[in-house]
N, C-alpha and C positions, 0 to 999 in steps of 0.2 A: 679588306683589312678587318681583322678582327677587334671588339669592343673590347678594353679593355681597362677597368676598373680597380682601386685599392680600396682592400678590405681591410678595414681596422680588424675585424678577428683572426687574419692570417698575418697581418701586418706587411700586406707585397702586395702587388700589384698580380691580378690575375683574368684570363678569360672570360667574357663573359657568358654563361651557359644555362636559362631558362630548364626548371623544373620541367614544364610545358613546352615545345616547342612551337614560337612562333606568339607565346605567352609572358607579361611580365608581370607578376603581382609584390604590391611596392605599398611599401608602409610606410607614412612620415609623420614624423611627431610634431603633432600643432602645436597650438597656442594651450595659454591659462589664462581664460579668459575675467581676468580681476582687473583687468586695466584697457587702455588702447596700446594694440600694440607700437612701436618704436621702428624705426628703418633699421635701427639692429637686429630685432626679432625676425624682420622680411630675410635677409640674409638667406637665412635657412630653408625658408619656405621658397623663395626664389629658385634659390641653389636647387628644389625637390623637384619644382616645374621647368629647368634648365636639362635634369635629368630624365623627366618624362616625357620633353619634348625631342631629347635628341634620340630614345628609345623610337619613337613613333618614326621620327627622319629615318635609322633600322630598318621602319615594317614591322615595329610588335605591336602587340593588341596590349596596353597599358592598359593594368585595373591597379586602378589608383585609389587609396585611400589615406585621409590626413585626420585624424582624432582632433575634439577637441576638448580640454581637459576642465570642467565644470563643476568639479569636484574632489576634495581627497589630497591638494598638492600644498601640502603644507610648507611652511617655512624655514628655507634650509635645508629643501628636501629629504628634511626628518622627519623620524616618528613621533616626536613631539612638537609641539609648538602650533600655533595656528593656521587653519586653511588660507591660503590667501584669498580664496572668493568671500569667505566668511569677514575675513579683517575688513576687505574693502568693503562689503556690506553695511557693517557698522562702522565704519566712518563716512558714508554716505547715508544713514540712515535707513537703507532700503532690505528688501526682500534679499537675501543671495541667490535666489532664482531668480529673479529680475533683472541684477546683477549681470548676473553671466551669462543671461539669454541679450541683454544689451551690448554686452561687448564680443560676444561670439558672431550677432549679428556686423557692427562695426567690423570684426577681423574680414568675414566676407565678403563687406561688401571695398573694402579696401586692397584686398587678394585679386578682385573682379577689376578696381581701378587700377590694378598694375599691371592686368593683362594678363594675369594668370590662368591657365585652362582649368575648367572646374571638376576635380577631384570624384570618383564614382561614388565615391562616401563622404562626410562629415560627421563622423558618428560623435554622441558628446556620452561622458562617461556615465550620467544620469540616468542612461535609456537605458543600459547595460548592465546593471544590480543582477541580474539574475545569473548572467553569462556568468561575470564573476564567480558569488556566489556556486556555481556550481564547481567551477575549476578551485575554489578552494577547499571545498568539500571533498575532493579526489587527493589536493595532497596529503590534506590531512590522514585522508584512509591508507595512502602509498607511505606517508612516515615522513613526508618532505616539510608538512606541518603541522605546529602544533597549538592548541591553547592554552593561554591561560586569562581566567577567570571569562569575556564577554571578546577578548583582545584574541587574534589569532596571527601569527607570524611565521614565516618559512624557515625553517634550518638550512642555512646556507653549506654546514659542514654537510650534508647529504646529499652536496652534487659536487664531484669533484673538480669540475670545469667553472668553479666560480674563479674569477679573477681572468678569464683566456683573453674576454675583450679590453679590461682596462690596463692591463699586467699587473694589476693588484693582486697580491697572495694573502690569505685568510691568517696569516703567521705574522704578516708587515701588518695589516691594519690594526693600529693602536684603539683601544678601547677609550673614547672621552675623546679622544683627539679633532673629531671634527664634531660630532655632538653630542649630548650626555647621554650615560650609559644608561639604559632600561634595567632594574635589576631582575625582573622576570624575565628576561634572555635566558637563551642556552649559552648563546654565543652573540658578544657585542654586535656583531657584524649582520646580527637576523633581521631580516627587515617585517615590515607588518603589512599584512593585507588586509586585516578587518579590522579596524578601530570603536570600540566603542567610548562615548563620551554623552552623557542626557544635555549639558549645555550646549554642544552642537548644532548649529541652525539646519542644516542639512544631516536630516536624516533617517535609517532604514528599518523595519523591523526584519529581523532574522533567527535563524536558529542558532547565533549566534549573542540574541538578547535583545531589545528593544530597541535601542539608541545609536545604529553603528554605522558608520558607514565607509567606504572602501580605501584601501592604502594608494598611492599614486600608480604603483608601480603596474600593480595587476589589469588596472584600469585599461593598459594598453594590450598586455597580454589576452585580454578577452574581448576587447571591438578588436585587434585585426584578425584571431580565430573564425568570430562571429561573420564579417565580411568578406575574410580574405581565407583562410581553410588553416587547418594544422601547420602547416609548410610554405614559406613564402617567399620570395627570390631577393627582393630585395630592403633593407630598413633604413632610413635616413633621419639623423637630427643633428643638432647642432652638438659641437665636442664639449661641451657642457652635458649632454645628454648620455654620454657614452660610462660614465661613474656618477652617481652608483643606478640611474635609473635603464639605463641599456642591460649593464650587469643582471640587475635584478629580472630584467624581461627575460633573458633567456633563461636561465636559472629555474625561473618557475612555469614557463612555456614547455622548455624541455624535458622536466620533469613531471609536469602533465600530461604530454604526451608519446614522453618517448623517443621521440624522433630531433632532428637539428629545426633550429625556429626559420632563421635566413639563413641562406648560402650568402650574401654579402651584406654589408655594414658599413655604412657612407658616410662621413660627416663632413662639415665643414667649419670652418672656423671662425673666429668670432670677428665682428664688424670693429675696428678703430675709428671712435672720433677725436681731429683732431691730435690724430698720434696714441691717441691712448683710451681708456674705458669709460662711458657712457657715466653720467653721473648727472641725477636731478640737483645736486649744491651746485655744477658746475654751470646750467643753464643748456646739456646739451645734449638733452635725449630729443629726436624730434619724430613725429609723427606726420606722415601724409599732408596733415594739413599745412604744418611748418614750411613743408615742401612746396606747396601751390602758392602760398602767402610770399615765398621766397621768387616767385613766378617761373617756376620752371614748372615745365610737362611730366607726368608720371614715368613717359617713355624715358625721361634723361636719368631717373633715380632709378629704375628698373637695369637702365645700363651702366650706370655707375656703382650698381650691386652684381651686376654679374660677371664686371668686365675681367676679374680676376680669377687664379687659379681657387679652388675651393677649398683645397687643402691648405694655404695660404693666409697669411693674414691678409686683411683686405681695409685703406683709411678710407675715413667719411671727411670729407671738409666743404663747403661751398666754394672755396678756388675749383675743388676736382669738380662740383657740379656743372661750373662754368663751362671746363675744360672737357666733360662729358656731352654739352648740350654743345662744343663749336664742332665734337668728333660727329656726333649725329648729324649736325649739318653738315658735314663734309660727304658723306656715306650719301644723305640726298640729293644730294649735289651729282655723285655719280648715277643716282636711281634716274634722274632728272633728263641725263647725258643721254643714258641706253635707252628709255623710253623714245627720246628726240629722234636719235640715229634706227630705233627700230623703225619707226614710224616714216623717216626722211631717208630710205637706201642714198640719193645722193649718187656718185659717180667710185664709191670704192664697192671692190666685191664683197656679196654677200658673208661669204664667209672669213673676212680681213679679223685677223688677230683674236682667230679660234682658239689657238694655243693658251692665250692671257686666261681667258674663261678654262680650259681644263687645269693650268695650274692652280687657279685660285681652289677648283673643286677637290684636287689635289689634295690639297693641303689644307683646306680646311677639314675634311674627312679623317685626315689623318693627325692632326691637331686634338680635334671632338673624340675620336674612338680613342686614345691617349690618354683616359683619364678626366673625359672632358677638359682638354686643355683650352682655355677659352682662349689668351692671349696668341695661341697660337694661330686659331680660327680666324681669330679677329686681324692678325697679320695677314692671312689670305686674303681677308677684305679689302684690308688698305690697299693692297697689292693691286685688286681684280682696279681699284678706284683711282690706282693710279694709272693706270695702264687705257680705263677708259678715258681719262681726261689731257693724257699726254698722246695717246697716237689716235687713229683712226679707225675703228671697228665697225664689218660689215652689220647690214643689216642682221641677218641670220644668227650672226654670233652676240650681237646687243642683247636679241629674242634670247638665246640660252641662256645670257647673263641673265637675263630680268627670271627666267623662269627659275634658275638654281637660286637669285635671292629669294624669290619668295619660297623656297625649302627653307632656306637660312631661315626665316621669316617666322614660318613654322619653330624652328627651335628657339630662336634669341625674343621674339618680340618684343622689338625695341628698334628696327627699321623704318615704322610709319608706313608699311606699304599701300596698305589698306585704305590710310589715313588718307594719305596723297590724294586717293580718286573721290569725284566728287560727281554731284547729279548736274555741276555747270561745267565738267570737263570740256563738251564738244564745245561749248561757248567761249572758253578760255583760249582754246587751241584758235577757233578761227579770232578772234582781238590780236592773238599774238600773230599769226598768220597777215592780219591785216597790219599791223604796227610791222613787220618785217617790208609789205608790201611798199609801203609810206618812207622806211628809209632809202629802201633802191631806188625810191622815185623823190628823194631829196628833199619830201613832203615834211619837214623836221617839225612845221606844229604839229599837225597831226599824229605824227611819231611820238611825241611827247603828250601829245592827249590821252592816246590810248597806253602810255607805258602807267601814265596818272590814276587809270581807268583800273588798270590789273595791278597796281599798287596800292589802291585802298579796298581791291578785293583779296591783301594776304597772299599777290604773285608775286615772285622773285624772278625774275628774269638777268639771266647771262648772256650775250651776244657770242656767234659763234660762225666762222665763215659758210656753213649751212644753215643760217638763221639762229635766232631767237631760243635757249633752254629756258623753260620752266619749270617751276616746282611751287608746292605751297608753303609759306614762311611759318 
């Protein structure tokens, strides 16, 4: 079955078809690093590594890269107004390179505690002055931009394809309407790639003047060039992203080179808390740490971000976290099962309710290639989870279960597979083996010593007419 994806630039749903075959080069738009990020912010980023993990499930060679923005991304994503690395600078008193080498840091190593695979790049937009710089120097000479006085900005009316990804038309955007008009425009709608400003903390000399340093926009058009080539298969940010900063990327991408930037355009949508938008008066932006303070595992927020379609709105509340970390346990609870039955063939045949495991693969495949339809995936699962705890599955077909989860494993992580095993497994298994031995033989202290034994070592144990399931709690 073919992978099949919706492209905000075509607005349909279309094939999926690698520049390269057997190749997937995939741009995501990170972080601003002026803050910690929020479980809203993850959303996105989540959503990019749900996408590069079900490409690899495929067989593609993912080159992945996620920018991270350390400069230039002003407020209100205008051309005026202040950086935000710079604001929070001076309201911390520090360096703004300090600044956002501190939270850039924090984003990764919180990207890492979610389980996220790590990206072939994190290019920050700092190291990159000159890429810029040279791409703006081209359209300036092609006529795409122009200066005035130390400021340089792209003429938008010179590529006729602005507006394709957001359905914005250069006629409907009102001048002032979203932020105050520049009077050295051509046109309201220009956006700026070189800013000069000497009160600026951060900043570049050029031959465009002393003091300047780079617009938001361009910033991304020159690390995924730089890492990723002219042409790139795939882009992804959050629908915040897609106006005016997606716009603006192609715009001046395509004009520098020529050619189309992505064949696809991925977004997803914004995180609901609580039914509605994230708001620090409200008390309800939370960060990673909120999360663990709340005692829940990373794996339950990880799955509680991704359980939804992407296109989709998707609520945050700690009832759903609840309700996320009893669904996880239910899922181990079947890992728990098929391990048992692998392990314990028992008196059914090996291959007893083969069928269950190729449905589930079924239909997860066909769920995932759909747009990444997660809900539907995750329907396969329940399915594979009921089927292992209501009937009786040979050994042979337990093994396939256990081996097609850990594919899943690969795309979702958020099963605990890994987790599960431990350097005291053999030792768990013969305690449990022995506490099985102790009930047939009616030995019920004993049985209750050792159920005591693997209960303050984090076992969960199920009883089951072939013994004893375990897992760790």
């Amino acid at each position: 079955m073919t992978f099949v994806v919706h492209n905000t630039y075509s607005k349909r749903k279309e094939p999926f078809v690698p520049l390269e075959p057997g190749v997937v080069r995939m741009y995501n738009c990170g972080p601003t690093v002026y803050g910690r990020q929020h479980v809203g912010n993850f959303r996105a980023f989540l959503f990019a590594d749900l996408l590069r993990g079900w490409l690899s499930y495929l067989g593609f060679d993912v080159r992945q890269v996620m920018n991270i923005t350390d400069v230039g991304h002003l407020v209100d994503d205008a051309d005026d107004g202040e950086d935000k690395v710079q604001q929070q600078a001076q309201r911390e008193g520090r360096d703004p390179f300090e600044i956002s080498a501190g939270y850039a840091q924090a984003f990764l190593d919180d990207l890492a505690a979610l389980g996220a695979r790590n990206a072939l790049h994190y290019p920050r937009a700092t190291e990159h002055i000159e890429e810029m710089l040279e791409i703006i120097d081209a359209l300036i000479e092609k006529g795409h931009a122009y200066r005035v006085g130390d400021d340089v900005y792209f003429d938008v009316t010179t590529f006729e394809r602005y507006g394709q990804l957001s359905g914005n038309r250069l006629e409907d955007l009102e001048g002032g309407a979203r932020v105050e008009v520049r009077e050295e425009k051509r046109h309201h709608a220009d956006f700026a790639l070189w800013k000069s400003d000497p009160a600026h903390l951060m900043k570049w000399a050029s031959q465009y003047g002393e003091h300047g340093f780079p617009g938001w926009h361009i910033e991304c058009s020159a690390m995924a060039r730089k890492h990723l080539g002219d042409r790139i298969d795939i882009h992804t940010g959050g629908e915040d992203n897609v106006f005016p900063h997606h716009e603006c990327e192609i715009a001046q991408t395509e004009s520098f080179t020529g050619q189309q930037f992505a064949s696809y355009w991925m977004h997803c949508k914004f995180l609901q808390v609580d039914g509605g938008k994230m708001s620090k008066s409200l008390g309800n932006v939370y960060t990673l740490d909120d999360v663990r303070e709340r005692g829940f595992d990373l794996r339950v927020l990880r799955f509680a971000l991704m359980r939804g379609h992407y296109r989709q709105p998707l609520n945050f509340t700690w009832k759903i976290m609840e309700d996320s970390r009893s669904t996880l346990e239910s899922l181990a609870e079947m890992v728990a099962h098929l391990r048992h039955r692998a392990a314990n063939p028992g008196a059914v045949e090996p291959a007893a309710g083969g069928d269950a495991v190729a449905r589930a693969i079924e239909a997860f495949e066909g769920g995932m290639n759909d747009d990444l339809n997660v809900p539907i995936a995750l329907a396969a699962l329940f399915g594979l989870r009921d089927a292992t705890l209501k009937s009786e599955l040979g050994a042979d077909t337990a093994r396939a279960a256990l081996a097609f989860l850990e594919r899943v494993e690969g795309v979702f992580g958020f099963l605990g597979l890994t987790a599960d095993h431990g350097a005291d497994d053999d030792e768990i298994e013969a305690l449990v083996r022995a506490r099985d031995a102790a009930r047939a033989n009616k030995d019920w202290a004993e049985s209750d010593r050792l159920r005591d034994e693997l209960t303050a070592r984090g076992i969960v144990l199920q009883d089951s007419a072939n013994g004893a399931v375990w897992r760790r709690g």
